[in-house]
Every structure is written in structure tokens, then in C-alpha cells.
N, CA, C and O atoms as a Maestro MAE file, in Angstrom:
{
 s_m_m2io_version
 :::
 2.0.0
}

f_m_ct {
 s_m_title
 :::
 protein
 m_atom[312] {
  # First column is atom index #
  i_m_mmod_type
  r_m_x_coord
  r_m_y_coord
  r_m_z_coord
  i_m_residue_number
  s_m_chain_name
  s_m_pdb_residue_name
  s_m_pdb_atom_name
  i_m_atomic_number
  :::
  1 25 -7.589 22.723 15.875 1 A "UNK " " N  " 7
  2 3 -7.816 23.587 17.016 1 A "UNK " " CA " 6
  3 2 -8.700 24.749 16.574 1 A "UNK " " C  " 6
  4 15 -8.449 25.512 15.642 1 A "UNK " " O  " 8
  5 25 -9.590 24.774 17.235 2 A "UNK " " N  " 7
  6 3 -10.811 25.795 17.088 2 A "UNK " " CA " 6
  7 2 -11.058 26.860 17.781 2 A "UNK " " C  " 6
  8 15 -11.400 26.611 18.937 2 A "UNK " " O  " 8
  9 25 -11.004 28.144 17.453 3 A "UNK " " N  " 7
  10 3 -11.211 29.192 18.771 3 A "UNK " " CA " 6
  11 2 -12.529 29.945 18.181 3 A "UNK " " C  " 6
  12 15 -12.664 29.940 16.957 3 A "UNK " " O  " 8
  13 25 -13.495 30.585 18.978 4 A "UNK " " N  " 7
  14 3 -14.321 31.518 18.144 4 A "UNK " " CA " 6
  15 2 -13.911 32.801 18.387 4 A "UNK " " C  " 6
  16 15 -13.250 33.176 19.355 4 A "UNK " " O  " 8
  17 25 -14.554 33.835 16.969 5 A "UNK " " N  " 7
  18 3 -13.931 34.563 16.527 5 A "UNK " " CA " 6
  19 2 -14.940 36.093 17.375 5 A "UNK " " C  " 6
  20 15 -16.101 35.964 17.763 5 A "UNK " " O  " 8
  21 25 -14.351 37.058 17.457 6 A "UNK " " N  " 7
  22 3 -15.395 37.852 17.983 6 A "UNK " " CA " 6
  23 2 -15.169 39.218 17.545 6 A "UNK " " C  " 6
  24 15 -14.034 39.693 17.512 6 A "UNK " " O  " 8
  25 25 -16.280 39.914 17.182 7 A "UNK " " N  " 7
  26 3 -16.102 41.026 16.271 7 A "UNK " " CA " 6
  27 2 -17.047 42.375 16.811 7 A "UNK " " C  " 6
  28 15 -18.186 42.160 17.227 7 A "UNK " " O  " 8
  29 25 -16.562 43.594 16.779 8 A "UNK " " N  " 7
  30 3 -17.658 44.332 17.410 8 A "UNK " " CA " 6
  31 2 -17.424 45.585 16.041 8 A "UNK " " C  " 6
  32 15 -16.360 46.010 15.591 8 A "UNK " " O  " 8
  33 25 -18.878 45.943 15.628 9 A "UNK " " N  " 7
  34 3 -18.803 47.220 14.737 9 A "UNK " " CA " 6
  35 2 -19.861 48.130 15.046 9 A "UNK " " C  " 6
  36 15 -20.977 47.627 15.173 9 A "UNK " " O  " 8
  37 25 -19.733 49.486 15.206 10 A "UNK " " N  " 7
  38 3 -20.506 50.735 15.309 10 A "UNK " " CA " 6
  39 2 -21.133 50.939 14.137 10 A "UNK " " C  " 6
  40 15 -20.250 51.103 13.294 10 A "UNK " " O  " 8
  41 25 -22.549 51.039 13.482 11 A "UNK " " N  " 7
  42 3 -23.286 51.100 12.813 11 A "UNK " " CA " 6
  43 2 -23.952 51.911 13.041 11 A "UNK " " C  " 6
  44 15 -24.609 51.628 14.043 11 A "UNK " " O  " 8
  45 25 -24.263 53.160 12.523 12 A "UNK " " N  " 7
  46 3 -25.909 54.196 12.579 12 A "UNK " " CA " 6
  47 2 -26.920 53.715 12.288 12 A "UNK " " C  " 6
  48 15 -26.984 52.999 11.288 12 A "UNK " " O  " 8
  49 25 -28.029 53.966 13.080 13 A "UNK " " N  " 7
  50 3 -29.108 53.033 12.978 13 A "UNK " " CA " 6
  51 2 -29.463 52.644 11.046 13 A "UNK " " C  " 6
  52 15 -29.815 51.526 10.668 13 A "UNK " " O  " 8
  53 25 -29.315 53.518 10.359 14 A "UNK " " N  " 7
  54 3 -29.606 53.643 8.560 14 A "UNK " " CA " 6
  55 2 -29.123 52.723 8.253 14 A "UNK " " C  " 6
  56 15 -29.616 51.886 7.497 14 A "UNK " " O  " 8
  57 25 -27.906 52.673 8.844 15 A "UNK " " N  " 7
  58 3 -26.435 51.431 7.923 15 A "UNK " " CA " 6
  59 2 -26.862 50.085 8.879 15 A "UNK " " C  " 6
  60 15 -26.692 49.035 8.259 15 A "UNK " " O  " 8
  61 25 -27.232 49.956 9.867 16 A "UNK " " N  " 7
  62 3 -27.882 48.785 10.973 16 A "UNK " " CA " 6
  63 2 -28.940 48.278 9.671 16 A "UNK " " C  " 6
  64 15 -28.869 47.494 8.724 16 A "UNK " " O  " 8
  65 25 -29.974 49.255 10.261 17 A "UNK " " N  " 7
  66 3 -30.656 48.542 8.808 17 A "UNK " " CA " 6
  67 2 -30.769 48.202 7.833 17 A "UNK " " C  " 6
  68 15 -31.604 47.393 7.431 17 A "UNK " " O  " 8
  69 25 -29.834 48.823 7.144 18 A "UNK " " N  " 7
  70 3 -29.865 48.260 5.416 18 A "UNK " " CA " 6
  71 2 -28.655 47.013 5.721 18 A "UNK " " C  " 6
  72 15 -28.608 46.101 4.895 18 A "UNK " " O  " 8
  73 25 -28.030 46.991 6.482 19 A "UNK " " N  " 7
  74 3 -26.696 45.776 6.725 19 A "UNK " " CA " 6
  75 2 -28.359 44.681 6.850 19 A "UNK " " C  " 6
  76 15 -28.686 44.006 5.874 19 A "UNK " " O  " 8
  77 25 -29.031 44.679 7.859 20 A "UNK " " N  " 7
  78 3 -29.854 43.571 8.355 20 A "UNK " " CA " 6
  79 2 -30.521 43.304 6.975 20 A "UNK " " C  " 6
  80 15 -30.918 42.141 6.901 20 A "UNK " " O  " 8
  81 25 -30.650 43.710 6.365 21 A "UNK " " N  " 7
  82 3 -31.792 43.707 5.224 21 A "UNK " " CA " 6
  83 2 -31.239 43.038 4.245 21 A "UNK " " C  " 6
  84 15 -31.933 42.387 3.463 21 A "UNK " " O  " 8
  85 25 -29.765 43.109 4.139 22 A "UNK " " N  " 7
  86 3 -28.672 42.811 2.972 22 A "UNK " " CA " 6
  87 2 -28.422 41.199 3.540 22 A "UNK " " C  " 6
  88 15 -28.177 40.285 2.753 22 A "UNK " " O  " 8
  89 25 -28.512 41.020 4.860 23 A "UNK " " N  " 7
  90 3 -27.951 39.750 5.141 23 A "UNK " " CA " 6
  91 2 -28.936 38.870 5.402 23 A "UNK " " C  " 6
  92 15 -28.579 37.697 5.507 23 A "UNK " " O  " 8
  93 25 -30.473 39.203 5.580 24 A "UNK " " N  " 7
  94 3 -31.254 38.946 5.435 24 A "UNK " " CA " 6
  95 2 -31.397 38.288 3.933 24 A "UNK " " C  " 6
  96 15 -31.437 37.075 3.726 24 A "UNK " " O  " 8
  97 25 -31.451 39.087 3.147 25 A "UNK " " N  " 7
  98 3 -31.559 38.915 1.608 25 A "UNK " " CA " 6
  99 2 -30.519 37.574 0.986 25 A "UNK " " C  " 6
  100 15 -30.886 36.598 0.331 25 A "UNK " " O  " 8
  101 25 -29.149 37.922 1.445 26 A "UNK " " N  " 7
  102 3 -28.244 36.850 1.081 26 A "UNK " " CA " 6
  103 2 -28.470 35.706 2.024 26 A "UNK " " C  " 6
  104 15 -28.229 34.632 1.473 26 A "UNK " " O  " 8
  105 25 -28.841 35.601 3.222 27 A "UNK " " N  " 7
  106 3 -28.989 34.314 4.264 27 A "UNK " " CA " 6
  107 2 -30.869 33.579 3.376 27 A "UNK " " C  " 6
  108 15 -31.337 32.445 3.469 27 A "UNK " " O  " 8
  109 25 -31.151 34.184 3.006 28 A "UNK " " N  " 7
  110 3 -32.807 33.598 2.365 28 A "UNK " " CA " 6
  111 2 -32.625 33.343 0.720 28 A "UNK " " C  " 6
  112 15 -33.614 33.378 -0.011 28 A "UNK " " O  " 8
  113 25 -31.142 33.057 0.139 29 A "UNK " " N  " 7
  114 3 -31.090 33.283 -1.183 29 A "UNK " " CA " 6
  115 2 -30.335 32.141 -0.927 29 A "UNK " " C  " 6
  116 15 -30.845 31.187 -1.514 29 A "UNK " " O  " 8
  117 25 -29.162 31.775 -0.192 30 A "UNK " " N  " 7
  118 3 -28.769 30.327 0.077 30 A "UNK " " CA " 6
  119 2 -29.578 29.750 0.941 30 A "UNK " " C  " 6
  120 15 -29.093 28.698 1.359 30 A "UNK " " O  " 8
  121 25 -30.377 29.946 1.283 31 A "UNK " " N  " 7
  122 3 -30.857 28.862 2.424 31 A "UNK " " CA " 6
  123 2 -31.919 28.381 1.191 31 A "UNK " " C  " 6
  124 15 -32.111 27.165 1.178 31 A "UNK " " O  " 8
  125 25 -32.596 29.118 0.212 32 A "UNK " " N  " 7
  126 3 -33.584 28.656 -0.760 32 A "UNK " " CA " 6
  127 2 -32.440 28.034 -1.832 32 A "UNK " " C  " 6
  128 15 -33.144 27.382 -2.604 32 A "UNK " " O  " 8
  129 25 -31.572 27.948 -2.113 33 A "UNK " " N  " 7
  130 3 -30.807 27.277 -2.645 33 A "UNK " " CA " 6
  131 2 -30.264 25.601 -2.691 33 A "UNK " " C  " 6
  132 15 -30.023 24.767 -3.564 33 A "UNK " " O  " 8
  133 25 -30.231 25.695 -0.853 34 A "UNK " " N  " 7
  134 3 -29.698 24.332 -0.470 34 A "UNK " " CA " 6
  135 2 -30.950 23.740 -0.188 34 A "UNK " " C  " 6
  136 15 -30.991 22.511 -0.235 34 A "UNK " " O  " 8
  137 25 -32.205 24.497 0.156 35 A "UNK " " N  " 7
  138 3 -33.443 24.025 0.633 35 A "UNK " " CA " 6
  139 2 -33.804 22.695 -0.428 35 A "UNK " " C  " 6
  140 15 -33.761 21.537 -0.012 35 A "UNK " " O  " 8
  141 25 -34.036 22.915 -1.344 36 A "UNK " " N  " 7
  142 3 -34.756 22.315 -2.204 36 A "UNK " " CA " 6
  143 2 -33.166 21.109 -3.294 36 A "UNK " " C  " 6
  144 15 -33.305 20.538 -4.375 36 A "UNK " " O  " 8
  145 25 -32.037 21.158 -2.496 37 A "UNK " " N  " 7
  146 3 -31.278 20.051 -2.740 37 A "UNK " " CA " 6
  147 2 -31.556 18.738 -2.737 37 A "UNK " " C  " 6
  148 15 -32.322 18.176 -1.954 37 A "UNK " " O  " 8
  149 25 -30.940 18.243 -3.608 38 A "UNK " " N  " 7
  150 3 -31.401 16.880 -3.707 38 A "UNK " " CA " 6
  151 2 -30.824 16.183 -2.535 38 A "UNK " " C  " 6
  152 15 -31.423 15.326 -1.884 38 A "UNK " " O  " 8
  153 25 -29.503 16.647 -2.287 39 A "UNK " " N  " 7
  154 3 -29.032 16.233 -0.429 39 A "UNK " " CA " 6
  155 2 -29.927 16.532 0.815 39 A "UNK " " C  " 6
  156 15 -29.599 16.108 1.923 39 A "UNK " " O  " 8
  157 25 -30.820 17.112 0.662 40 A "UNK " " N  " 7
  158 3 -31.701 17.796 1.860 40 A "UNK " " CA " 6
  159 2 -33.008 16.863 1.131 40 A "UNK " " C  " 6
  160 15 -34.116 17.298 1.441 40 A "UNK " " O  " 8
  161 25 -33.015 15.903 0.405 41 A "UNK " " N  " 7
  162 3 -34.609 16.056 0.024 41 A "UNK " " CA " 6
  163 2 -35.586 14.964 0.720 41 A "UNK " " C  " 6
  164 15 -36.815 15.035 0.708 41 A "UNK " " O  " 8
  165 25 -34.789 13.907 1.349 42 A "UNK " " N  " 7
  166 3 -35.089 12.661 2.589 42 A "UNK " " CA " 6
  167 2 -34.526 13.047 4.151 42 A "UNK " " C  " 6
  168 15 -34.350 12.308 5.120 42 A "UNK " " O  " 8
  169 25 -34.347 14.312 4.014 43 A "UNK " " N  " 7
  170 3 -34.235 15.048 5.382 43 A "UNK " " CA " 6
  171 2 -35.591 15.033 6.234 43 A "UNK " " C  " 6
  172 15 -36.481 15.745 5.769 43 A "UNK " " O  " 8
  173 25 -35.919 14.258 7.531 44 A "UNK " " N  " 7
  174 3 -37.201 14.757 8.096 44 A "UNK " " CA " 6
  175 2 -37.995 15.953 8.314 44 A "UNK " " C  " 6
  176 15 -37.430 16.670 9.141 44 A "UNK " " O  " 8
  177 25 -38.876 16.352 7.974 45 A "UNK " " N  " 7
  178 3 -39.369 17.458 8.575 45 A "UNK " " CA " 6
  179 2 -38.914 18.186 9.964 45 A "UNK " " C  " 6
  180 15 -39.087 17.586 11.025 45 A "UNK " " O  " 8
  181 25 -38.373 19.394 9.944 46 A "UNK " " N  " 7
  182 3 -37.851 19.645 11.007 46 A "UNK " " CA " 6
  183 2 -36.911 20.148 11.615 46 A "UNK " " C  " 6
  184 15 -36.777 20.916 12.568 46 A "UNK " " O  " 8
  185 25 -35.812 19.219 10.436 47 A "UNK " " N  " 7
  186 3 -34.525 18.857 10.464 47 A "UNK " " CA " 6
  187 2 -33.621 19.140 9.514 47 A "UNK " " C  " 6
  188 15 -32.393 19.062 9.468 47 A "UNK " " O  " 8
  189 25 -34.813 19.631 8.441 48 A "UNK " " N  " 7
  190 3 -33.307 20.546 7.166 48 A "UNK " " CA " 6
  191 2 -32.354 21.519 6.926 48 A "UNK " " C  " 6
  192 15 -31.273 21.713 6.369 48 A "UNK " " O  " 8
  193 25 -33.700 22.342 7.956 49 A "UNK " " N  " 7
  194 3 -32.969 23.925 8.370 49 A "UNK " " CA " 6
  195 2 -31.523 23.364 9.244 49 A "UNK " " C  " 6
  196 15 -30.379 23.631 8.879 49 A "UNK " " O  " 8
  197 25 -31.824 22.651 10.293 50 A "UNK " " N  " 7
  198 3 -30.697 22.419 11.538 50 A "UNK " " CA " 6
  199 2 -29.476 21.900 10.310 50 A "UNK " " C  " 6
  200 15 -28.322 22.305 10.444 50 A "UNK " " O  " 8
  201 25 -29.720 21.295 9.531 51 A "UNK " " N  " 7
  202 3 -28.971 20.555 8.958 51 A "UNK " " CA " 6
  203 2 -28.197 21.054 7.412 51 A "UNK " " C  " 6
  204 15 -27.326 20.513 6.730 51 A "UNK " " O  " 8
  205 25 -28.815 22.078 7.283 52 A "UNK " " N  " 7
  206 3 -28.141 22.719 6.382 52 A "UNK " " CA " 6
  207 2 -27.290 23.800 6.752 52 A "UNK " " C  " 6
  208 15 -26.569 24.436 5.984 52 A "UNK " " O  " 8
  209 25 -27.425 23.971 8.020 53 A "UNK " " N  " 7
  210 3 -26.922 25.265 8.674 53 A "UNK " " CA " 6
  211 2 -25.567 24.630 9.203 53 A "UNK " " C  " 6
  212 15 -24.513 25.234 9.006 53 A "UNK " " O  " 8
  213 25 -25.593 22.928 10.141 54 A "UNK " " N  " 7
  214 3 -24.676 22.316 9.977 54 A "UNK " " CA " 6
  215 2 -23.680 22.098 8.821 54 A "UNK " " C  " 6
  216 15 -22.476 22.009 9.059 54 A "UNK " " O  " 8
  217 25 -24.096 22.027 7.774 55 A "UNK " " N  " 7
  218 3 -23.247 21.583 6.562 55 A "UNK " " CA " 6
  219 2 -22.395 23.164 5.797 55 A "UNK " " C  " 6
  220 15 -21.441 23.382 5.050 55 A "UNK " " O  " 8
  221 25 -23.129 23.734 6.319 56 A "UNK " " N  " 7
  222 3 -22.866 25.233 5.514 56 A "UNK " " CA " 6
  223 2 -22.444 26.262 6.469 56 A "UNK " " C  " 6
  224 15 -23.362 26.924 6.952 56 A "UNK " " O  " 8
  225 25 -21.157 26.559 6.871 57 A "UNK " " N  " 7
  226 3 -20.771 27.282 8.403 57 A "UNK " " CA " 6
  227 2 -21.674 28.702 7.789 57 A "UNK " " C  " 6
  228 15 -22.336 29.416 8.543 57 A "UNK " " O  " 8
  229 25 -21.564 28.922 6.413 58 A "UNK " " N  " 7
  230 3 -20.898 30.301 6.141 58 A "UNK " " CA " 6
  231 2 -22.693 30.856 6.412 58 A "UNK " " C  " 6
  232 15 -23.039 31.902 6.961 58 A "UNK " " O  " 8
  233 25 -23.274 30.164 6.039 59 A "UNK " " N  " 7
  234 3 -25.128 30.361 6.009 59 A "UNK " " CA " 6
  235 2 -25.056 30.502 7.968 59 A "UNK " " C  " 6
  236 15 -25.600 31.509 8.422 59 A "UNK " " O  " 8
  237 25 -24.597 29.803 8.695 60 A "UNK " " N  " 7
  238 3 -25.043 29.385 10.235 60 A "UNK " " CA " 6
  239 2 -24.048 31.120 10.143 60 A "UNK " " C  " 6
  240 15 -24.496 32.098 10.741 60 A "UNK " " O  " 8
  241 25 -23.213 31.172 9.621 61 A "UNK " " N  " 7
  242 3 -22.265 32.832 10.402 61 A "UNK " " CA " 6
  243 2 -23.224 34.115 9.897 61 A "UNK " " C  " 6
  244 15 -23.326 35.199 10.472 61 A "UNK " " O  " 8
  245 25 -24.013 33.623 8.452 62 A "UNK " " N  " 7
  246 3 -24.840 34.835 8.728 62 A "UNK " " CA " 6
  247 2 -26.618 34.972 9.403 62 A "UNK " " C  " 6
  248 15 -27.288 36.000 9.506 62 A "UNK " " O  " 8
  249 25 -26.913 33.890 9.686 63 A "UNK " " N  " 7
  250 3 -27.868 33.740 10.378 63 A "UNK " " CA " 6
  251 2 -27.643 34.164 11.883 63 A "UNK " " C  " 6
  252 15 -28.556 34.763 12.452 63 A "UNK " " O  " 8
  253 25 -26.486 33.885 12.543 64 A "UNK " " N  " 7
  254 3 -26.146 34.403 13.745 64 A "UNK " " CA " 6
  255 2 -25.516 35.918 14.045 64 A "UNK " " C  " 6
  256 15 -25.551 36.485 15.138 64 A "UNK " " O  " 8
  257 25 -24.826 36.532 12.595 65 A "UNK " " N  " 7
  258 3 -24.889 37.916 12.645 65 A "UNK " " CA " 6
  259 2 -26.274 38.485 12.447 65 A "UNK " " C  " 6
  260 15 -26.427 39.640 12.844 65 A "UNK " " O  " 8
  261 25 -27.081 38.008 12.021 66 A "UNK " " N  " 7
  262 3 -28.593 38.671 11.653 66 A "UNK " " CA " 6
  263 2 -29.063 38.838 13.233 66 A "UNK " " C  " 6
  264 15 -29.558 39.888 13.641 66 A "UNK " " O  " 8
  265 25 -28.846 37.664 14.085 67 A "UNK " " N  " 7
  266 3 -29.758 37.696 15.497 67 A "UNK " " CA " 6
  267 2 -29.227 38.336 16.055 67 A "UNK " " C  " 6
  268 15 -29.741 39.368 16.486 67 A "UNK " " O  " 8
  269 25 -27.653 37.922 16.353 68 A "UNK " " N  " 7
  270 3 -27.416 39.116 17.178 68 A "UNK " " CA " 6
  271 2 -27.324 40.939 16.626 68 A "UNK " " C  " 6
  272 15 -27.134 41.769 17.516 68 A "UNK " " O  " 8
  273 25 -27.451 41.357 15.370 69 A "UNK " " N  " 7
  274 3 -27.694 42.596 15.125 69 A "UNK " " CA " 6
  275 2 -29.374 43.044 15.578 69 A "UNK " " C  " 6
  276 15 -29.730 44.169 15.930 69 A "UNK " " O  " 8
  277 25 -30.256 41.806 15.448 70 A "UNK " " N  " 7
  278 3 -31.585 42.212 15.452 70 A "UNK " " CA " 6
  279 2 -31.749 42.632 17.299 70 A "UNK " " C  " 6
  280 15 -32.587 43.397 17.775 70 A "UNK " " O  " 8
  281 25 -30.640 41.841 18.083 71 A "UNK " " N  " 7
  282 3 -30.799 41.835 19.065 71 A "UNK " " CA " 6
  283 2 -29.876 43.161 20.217 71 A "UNK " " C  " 6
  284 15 -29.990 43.416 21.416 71 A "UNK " " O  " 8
  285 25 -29.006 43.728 19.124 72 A "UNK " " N  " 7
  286 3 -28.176 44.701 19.647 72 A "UNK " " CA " 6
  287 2 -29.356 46.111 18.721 72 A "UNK " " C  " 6
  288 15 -29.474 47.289 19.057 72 A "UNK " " O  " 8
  289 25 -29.790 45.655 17.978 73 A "UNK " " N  " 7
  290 3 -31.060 47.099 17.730 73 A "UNK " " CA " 6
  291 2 -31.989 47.016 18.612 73 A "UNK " " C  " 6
  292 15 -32.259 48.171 18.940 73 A "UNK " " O  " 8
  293 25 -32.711 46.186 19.251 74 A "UNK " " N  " 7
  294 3 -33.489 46.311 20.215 74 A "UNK " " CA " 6
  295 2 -33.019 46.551 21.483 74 A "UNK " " C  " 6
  296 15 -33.728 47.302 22.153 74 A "UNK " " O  " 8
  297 25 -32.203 46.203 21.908 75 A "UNK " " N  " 7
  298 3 -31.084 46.759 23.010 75 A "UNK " " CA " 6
  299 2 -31.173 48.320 22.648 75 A "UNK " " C  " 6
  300 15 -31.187 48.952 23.705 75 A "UNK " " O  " 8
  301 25 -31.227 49.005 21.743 76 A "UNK " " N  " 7
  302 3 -30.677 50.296 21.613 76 A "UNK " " CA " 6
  303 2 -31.756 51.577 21.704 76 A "UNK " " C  " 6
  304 15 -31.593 52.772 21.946 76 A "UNK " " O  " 8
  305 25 -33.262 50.536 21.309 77 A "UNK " " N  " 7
  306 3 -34.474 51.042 21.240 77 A "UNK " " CA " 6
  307 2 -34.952 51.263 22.960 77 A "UNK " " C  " 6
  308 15 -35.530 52.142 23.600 77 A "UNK " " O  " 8
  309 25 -34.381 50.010 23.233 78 A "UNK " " N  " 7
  310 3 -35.136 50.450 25.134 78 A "UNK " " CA " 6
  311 2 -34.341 51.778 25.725 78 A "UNK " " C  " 6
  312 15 -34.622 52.221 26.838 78 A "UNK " " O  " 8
  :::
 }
 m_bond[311] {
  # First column is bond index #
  i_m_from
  i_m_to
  i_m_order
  :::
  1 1 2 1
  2 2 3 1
  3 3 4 2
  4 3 5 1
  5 5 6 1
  6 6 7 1
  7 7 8 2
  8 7 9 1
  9 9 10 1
  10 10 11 1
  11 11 12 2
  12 11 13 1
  13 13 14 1
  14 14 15 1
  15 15 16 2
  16 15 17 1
  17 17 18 1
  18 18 19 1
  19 19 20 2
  20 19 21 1
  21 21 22 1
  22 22 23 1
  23 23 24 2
  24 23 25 1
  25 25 26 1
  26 26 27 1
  27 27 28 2
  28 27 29 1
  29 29 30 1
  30 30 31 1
  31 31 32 2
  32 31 33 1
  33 33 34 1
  34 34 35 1
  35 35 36 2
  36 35 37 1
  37 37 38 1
  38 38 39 1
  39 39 40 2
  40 39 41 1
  41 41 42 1
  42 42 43 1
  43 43 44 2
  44 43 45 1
  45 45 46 1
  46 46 47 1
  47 47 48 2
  48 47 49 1
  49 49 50 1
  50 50 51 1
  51 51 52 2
  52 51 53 1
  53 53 54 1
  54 54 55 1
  55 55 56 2
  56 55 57 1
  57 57 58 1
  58 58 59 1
  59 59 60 2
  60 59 61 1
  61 61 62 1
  62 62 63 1
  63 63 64 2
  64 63 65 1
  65 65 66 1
  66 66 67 1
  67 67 68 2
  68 67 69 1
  69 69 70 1
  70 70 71 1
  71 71 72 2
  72 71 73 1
  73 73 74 1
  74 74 75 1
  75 75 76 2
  76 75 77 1
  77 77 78 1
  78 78 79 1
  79 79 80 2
  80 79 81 1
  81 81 82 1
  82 82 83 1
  83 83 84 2
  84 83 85 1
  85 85 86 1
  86 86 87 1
  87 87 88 2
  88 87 89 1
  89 89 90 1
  90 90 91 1
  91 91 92 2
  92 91 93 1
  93 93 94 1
  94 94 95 1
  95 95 96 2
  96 95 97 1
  97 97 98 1
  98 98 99 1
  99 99 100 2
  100 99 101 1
  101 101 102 1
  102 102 103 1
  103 103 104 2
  104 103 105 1
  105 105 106 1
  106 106 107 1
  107 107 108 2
  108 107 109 1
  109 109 110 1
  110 110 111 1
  111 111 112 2
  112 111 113 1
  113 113 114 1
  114 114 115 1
  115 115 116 2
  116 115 117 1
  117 117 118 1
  118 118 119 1
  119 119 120 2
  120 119 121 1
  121 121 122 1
  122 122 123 1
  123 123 124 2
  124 123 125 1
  125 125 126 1
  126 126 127 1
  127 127 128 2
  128 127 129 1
  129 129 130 1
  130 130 131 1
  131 131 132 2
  132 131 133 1
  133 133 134 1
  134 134 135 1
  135 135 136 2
  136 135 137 1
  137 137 138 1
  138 138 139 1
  139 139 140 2
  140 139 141 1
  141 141 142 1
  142 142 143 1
  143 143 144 2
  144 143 145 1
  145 145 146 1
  146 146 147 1
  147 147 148 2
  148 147 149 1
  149 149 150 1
  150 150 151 1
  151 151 152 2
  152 151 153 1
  153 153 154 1
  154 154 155 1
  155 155 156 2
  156 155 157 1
  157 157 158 1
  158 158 159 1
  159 159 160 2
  160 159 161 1
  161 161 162 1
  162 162 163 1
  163 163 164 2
  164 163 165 1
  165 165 166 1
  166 166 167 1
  167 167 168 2
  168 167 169 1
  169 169 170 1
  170 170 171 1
  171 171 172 2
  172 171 173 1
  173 173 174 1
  174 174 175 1
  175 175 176 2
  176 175 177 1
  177 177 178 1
  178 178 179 1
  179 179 180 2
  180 179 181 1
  181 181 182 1
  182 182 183 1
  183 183 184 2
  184 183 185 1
  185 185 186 1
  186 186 187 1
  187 187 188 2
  188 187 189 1
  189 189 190 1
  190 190 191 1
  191 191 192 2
  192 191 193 1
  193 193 194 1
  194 194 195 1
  195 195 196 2
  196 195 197 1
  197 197 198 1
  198 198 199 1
  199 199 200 2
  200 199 201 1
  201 201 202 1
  202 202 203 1
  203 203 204 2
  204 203 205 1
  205 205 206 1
  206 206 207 1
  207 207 208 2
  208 207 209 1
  209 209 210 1
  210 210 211 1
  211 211 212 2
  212 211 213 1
  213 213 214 1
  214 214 215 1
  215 215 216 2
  216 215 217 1
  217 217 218 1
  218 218 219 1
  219 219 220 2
  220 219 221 1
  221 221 222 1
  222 222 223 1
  223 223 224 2
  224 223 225 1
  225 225 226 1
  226 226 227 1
  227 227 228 2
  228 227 229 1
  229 229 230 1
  230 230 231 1
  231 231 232 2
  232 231 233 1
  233 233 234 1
  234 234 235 1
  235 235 236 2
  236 235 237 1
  237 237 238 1
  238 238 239 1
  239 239 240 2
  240 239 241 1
  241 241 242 1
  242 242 243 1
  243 243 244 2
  244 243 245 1
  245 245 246 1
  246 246 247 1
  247 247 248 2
  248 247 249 1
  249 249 250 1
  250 250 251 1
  251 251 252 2
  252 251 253 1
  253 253 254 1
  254 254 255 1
  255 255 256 2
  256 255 257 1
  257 257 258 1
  258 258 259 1
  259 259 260 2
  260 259 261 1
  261 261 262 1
  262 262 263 1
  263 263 264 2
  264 263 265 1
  265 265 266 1
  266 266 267 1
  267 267 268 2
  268 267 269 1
  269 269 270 1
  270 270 271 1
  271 271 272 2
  272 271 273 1
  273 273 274 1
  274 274 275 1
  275 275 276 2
  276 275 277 1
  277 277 278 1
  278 278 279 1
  279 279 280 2
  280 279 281 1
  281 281 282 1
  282 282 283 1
  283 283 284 2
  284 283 285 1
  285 285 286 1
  286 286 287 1
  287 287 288 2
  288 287 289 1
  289 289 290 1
  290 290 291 1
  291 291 292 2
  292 291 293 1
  293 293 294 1
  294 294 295 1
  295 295 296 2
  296 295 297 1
  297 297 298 1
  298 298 299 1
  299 299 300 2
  300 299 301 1
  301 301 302 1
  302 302 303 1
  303 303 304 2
  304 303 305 1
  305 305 306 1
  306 306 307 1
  307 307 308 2
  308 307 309 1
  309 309 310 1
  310 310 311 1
  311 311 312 2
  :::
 }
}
């Protein structure tokens, strides 16, 4: 049984940014990790990213905290 999880945190724009930058940094340090796997390496063009993000929740949880932070800072700018 599966529920999703939902989280809300107040950040100053300083700590917004260096958080995005940090998860940025760690989401592009595993994703170049699994990229070049020998499990990913007869993956179609296209289809590695989708598919590593499938195999790896924890990479897909910080790729989706990255968008939606990139997307609650621009919310904040208008």
C-alpha cells in the first residue's frame, strides 16, 4: 500500500538557493553514475534518463524536489 508523501518548508531566498544548487549537484553526481552503467548501456536513446529515474526512486525524489523548488522560486519572483 502506497500513499504519497507531502512536505512543505520555508526557505529564505539564500538557503532556496544554495538547497537548489546542493541538489542539483547530488541529482547530476548519481545520475552520471548510473548513466554510463553497464545496466543502462543497450538502453535506447531516449530512454535511459526515464529509466534510471524508474529504477532509482531516491534520484526521481530529488529531481522532483529540484522542479518543484525551481518552480515555487519563480512563483515568488512574480
Amino acid at each position: 500500500m502506497s500513499t504519497d508523501v507531502s512536505i512543505q518548508i520555508q526557505l529564505k531566498p539564500a538557503q532556496a538557493e544554495a538547497y537548489l544548487r546542493w541538489l542539483t549537484s547530488q541529482y547530476e553526481q548519481l545520475m552520471a553514475a548510473c548513466w554510463y552503467d553497464d545496466r543502462y548501456r543497450y538502453t535506447p536513446q531516449g530512454l535511459r534518463g526515464p529509466k534510471i529515474l524508474a529504477d532509482h526512486p531516491h534520484i526521481a525524489g530529488l529531481n522532483r524536489t529540484m522542479r518543484e523548488l525551481v518552480k515555487a522560486r519563480q512563483g515568488a519572483k512574480a
